[in-house]
C-alpha positions as CSV (number, residue, x, y, z in Angstrom):
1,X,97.1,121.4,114.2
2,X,99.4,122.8,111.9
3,X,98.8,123.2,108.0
4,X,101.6,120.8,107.2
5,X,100.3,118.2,109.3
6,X,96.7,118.7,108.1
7,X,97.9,118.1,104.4
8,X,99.8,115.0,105.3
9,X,96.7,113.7,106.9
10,X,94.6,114.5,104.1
11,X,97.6,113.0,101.9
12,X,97.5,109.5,103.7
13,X,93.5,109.2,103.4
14,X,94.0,109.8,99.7
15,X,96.4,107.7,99.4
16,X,94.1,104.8,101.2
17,X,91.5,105.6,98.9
18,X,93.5,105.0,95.9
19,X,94.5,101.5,97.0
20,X,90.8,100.8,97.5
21,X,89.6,102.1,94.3
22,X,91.4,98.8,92.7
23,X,90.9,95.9,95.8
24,X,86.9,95.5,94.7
25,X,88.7,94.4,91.0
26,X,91.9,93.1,91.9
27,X,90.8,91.1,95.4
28,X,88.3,88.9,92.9
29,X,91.4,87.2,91.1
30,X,92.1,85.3,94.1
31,X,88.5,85.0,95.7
32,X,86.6,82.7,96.3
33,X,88.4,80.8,92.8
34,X,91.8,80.0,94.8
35,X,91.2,81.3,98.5
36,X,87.7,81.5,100.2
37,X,86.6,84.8,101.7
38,X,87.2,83.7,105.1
39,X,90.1,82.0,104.4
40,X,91.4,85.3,102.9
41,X,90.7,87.2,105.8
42,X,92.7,85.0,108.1
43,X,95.3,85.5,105.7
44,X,95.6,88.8,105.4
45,X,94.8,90.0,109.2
46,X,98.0,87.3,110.5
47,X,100.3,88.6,108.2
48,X,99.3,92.6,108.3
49,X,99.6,92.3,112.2
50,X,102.7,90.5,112.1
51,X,104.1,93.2,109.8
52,X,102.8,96.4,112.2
53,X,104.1,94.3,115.0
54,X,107.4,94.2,113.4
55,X,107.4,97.9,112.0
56,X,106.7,99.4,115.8
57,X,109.5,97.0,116.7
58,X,112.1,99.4,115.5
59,X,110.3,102.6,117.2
60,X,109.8,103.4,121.1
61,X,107.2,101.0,121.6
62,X,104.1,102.5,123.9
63,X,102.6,100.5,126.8
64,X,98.5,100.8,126.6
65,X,97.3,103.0,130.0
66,X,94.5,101.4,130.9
67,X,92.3,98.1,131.4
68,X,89.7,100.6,129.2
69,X,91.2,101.0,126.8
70,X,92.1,97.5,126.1
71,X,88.6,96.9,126.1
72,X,88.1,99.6,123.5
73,X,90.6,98.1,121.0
74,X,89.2,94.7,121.2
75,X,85.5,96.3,120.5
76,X,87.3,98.1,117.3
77,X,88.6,94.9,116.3
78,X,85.2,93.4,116.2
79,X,83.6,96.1,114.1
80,X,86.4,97.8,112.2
81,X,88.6,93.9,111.6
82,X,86.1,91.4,112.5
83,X,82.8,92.4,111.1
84,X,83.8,95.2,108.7
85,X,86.1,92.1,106.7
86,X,84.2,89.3,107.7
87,X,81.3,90.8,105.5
88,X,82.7,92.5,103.0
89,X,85.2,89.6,101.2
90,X,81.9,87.6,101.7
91,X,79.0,90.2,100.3
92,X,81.7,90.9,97.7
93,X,82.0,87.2,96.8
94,X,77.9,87.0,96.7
95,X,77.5,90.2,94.5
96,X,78.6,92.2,91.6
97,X,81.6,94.4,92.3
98,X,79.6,97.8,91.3
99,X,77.3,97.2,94.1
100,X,79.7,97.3,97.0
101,X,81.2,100.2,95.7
102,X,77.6,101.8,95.6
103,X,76.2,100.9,99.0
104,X,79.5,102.5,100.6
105,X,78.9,105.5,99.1
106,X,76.4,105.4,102.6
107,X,79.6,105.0,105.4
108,X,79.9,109.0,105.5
109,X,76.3,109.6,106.4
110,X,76.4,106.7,108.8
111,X,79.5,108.3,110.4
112,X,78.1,111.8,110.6
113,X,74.9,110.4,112.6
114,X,77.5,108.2,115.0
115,X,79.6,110.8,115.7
116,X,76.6,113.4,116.4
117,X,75.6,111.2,119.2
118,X,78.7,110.2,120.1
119,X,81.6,111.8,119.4
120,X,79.0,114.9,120.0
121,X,80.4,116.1,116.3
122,X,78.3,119.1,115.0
123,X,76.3,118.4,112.0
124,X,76.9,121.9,109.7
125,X,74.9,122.9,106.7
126,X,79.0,122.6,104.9
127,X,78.7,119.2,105.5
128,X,75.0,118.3,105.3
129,X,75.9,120.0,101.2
130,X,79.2,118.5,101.2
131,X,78.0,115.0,101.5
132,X,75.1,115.1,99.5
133,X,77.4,116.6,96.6
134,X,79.5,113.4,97.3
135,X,77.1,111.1,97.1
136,X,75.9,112.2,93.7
137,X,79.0,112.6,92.2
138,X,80.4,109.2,93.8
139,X,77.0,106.9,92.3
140,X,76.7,108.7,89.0
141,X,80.6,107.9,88.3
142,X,79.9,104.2,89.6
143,X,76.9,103.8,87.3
144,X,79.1,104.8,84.7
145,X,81.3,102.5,84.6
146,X,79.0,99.3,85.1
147,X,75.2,98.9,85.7
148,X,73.9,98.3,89.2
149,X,71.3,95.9,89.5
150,X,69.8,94.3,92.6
151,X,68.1,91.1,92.7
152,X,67.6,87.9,94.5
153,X,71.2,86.5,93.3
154,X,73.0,89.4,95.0
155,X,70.8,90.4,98.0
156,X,72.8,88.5,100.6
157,X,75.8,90.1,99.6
158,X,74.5,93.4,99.1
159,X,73.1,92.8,102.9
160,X,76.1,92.0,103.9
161,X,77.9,95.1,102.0
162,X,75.3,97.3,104.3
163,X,76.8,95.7,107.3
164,X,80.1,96.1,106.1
165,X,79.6,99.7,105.4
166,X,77.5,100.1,109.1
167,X,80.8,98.0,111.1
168,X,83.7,100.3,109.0
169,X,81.5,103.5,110.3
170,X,81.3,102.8,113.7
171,X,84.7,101.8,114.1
172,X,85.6,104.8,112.5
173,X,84.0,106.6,115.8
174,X,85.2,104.2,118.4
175,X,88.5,104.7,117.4
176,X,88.7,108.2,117.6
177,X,89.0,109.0,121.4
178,X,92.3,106.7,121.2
179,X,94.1,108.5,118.9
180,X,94.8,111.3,121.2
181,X,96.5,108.9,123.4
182,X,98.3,107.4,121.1
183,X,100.3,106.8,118.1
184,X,98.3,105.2,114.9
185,X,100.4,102.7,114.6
186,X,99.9,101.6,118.4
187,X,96.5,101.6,118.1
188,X,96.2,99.3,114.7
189,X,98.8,96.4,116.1
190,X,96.9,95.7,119.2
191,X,93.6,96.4,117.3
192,X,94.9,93.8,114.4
193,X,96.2,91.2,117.2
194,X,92.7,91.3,118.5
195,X,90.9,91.0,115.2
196,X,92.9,87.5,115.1
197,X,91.4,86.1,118.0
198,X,88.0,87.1,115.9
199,X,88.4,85.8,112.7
200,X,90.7,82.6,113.3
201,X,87.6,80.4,114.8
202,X,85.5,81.8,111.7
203,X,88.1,81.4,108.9
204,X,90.3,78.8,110.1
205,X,88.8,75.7,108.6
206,X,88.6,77.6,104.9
207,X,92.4,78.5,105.5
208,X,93.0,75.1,106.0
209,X,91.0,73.5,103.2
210,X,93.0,76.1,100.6
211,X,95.3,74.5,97.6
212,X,97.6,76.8,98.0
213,X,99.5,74.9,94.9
214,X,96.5,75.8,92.4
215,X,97.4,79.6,92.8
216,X,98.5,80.7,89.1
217,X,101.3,83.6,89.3
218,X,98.5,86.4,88.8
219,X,96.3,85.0,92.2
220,X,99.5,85.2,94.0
221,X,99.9,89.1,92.5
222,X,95.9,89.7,93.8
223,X,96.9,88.1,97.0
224,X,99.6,90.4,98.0
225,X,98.4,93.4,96.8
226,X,95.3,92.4,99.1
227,X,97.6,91.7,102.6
228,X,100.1,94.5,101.8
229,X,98.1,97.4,100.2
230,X,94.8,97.1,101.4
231,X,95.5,96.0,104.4
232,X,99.1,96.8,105.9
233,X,99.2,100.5,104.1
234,X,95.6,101.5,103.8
235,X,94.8,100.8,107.5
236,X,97.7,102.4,108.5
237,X,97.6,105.6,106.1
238,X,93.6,105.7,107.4
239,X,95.0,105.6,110.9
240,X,97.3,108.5,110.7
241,X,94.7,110.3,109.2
242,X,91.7,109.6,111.6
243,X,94.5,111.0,114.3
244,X,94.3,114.4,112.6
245,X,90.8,114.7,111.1
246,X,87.4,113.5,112.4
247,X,86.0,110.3,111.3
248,X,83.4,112.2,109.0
249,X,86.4,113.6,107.3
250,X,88.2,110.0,106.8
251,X,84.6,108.7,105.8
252,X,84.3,111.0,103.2
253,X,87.3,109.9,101.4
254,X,85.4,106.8,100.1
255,X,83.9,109.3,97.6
256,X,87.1,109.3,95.5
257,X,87.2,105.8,94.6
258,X,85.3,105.7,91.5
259,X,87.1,108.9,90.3
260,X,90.6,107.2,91.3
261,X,89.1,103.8,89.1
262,X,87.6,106.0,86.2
263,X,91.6,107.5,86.0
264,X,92.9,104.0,86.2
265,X,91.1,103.1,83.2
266,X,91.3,105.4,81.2
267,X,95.5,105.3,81.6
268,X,94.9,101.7,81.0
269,X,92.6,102.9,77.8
270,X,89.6,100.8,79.0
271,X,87.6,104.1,79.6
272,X,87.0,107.7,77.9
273,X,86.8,110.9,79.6
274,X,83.8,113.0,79.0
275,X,82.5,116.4,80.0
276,X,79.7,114.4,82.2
277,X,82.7,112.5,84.3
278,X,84.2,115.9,84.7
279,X,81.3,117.7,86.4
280,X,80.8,114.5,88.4
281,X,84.2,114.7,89.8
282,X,83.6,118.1,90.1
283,X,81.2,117.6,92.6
284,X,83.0,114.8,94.3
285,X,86.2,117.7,95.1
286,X,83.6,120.5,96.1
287,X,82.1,117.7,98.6
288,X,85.1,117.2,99.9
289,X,86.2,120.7,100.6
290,X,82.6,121.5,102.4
291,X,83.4,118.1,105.2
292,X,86.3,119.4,105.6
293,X,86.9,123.1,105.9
């Protein structure tokens, strides 16, 4: 793989990243208050697959090979569309927004011990450090900018955050053997068109029930940022980037969240930067390098 093409992978995983360091914020303006979570999901998984649809439309389109690997992208739709959605919009709706972001800081371990058995991916000291460096960095920034707390108000949604955080992980895997038959943006259309037949019968009647009058100017804001960043650019960005790393690699970007929010506010002057934050960071970007070198 050549060193422009690595950095332009690296670039689009970043670049996912930063749109979902502000969705676990900006995604609670218009949920559950004007949209339920389900409802959402419908939302947002219709339109993004109408707009890959449309985008591929105006490249050479490919035709999937094989019976196989139909079946494959219908199994990624139900863990990385499905499931992975499914339970986060409703843990997140059940919980406080620091604990999601906590209990994902677990999706890169989970992918290194999927893709060891599966992918057959070797597990190096690099990335045994690399990880653990992450981690640290990653939860120390989070519990810096809000406290975590557990309890029997937000244990449903936390579970359901866990599941969230195991689905994303081992789509992550499963995906991987199709990206070297085929383009990323191949492979998240059909995978998108099959999450539909997933999450209709499940968020269909909350889609329904939704006043779509009641939306003030700023839900409508949340609402698009929601179908067209986090879901139209970041699964596509994530995409071409899973094509050129491993799924440990893209994992790993999660890590870079709560730095990307802790620069957000302090731009926005709702946070300070110390020498603590620094060294955290610091951590976070030596973590990185180890997965991925």
């Amino acid at each position: 793989m050549s060193q422009a093409r690595n950095i332009k992978a690296h670039l689009a995983i970043f670049t996912a990243n930063l749109i979902y360091a502000g969705n676990y914020s900006i995604a609670k303006i218009v949920m559950p208050q004007y949209v339920a979570p389900y409802g959402l999901i419908v939302v947002r998984v219709v339109l993004a697959s109408a707009f890959f649809w449309l985008v591929d439309s105006f490249f050479k389109t490919e035709k999937i090979q094989s019976r196989q690997d139909y079946i494959r992208l219908a199994v990624c739709a139900i863990f990385g569309i499905a499931l992975n959605q499914l339970t986060f919009f409703k843990g997140l709706s059940l919980t406080n927004p620091i604990n999601p972001a906590i209990m994902m800081t677990t999706t890169p371990i989970l992918v290194l011990l999927i893709s060891l058995f599966y992918l057959k991916e070797k597990i190096t000291t690099s990335k045994i450090i690399g990880i653990i460096l992450g981690m640290g960095g990653a939860i120390g920034l989070l519990l810096f900018r809000d406290s975590f707390s557990m309890g029997k108000d937000t244990i449903v949604g936390d579970l359901l955050v866990m599941v969230n955080a195991s689905s994303y992980g081992l789509y992550l895997v499963l995906a991987k053997p199709l990206f070297y038959k085929y383009k990323p943006l191949t492979i998240i259309k059909w995978v998108f068109t099959f999450g539909i037949l997933f999450v209709v019968p499940v968020g269909g009647a909350e889609l329904i029930e939704t006043d779509w009058t009641l939306l003030t100017d700023e839900a409508w804001w949340s609402l698009g940022y929601v179908v067209i960043l986090t879901t139209f650019f970041a699964y596509l960005f994530n995409s071409f980037g899973l094509k050129a790393v491993s799924p440990t690699v893209v994992s790993f970007y999660i890590y870079l969240q709560p730095i990307l929010a802790s620069i957000i506010a302090i731009m926005l002057g709702k946070d300070q930067l110390t020498i603590t934050k620094i060294s955290l960071a610091l951590l976070i970007f030596v973590g990185v390098y180890l997965v991925s070198k």
